[in-house]
C-alpha positions, 0 to 999 in steps of 0.5 A: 422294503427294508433299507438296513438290518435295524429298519427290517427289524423294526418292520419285523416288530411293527408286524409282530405288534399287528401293524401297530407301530404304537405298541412295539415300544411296549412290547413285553417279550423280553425273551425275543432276540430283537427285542433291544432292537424293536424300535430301530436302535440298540436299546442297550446300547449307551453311548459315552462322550468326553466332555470335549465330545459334548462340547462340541456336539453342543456347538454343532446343535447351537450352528444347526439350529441357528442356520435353520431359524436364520433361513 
């Protein structure tokens, strides 16, 4: 059972594809309303940060990563 839209989309493409989840990042039917969601995101969607943003997301990576390889 689907949990959110994206995920029930994704469902919808797997089933599409045959149960083949490994084809729906191949699908070639550009004309279907779900295409740009197929995998389970926007596809078309771009996201922008300022350079302040990256910094910071790269700071949160460095802590995340280093909290996981001290553990």
């Amino acid at each position: 059972m689907a949990n959110t839209p994206l995920s029930a989309i994704k469902a919808f493409c797997i089933d599409c594809m045959g149960d083949q989840p490994r084809l729906v990042k191949d699908c070639t039917t550009k004309s279907c309303p779900l295409w740009s969601y197929r995998t389970g995101h926007n596809t078309n969607s771009k996201r922008t940060m300022t350079e302040e943003q990256r910094q910071m997301a790269a700071e949160r990576l460095k802590k995340a990563r280093e909290a996981k390889n001290s553990t």
